[in-house]
C-alpha positions in Angstrom: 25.6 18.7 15.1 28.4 19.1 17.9 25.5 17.6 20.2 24.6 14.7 17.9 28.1 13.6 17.2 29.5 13.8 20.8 25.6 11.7 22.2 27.1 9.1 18.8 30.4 9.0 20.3 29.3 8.5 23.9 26.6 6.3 22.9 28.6 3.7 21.0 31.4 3.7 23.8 28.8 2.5 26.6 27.3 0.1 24.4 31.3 -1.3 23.6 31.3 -1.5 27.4 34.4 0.9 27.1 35.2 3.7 29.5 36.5 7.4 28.5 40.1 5.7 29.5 39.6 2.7 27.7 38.7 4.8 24.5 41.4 7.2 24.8 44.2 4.5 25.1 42.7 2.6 21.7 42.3 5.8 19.9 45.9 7.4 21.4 44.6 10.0 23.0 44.0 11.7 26.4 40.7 10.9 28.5 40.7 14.3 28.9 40.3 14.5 25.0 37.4 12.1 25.1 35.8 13.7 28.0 35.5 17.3 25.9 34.8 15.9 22.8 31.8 13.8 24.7 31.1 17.0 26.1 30.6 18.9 22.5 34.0 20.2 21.6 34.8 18.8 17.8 37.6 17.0 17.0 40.0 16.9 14.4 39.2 15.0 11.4 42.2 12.9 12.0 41.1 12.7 16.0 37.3 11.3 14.7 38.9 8.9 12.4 41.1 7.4 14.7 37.9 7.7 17.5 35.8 5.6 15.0 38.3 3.1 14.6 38.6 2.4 18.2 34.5 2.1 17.8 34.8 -0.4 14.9 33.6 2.1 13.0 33.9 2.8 9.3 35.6 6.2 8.5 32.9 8.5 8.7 30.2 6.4 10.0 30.1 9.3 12.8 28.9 11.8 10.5 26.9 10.2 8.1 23.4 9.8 9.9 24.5 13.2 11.8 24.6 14.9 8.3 21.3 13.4 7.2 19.7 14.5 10.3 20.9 18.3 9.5 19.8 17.8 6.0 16.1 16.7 7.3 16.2 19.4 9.9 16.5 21.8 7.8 13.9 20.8 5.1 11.5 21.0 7.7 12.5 24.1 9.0 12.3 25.9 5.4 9.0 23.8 4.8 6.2 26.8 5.1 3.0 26.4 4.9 1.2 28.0 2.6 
């Protein structure tokens, strides 16, 4: 999940046309912030909420295809054949 959410994160910024910088100052934070949560390291629910309002993002729109995924994952993964 730490992977998804941080590929999400750094996904939606390029597509914004926004840098680490320009992210950090619109969600009042350090690039330095950005940088390790881009690089895996999960925020703070407050952090993500105020990161996905910088995005345009509806609270929780991080998570929610990031939590399906896991949920698909790991139906598969119990899924044994018989």
């Amino acid at each position: 999940m730490r992977v998804d959410l941080a590929e999400r994160i750094r996904t939606r910024r390029e597509d914004l046309g926004m840098s680490q910088e320009d992210l950090a100052v619109s969600a009042g934070m350090s690039r330095t912030s950005v940088s390790n949560i881009e690089c895996g390291n999960l925020p703070q629910v407050k952090t993500l909420l105020r990161i996905e309002r910088a995005l345009g993002l509806e609270p929780g729109e991080l998570l929610r295809d990031t939590r399906l995924r896991a949920s698909e994952e790991m139906s598969r993964a119990l899924d044994i054949p018989e």
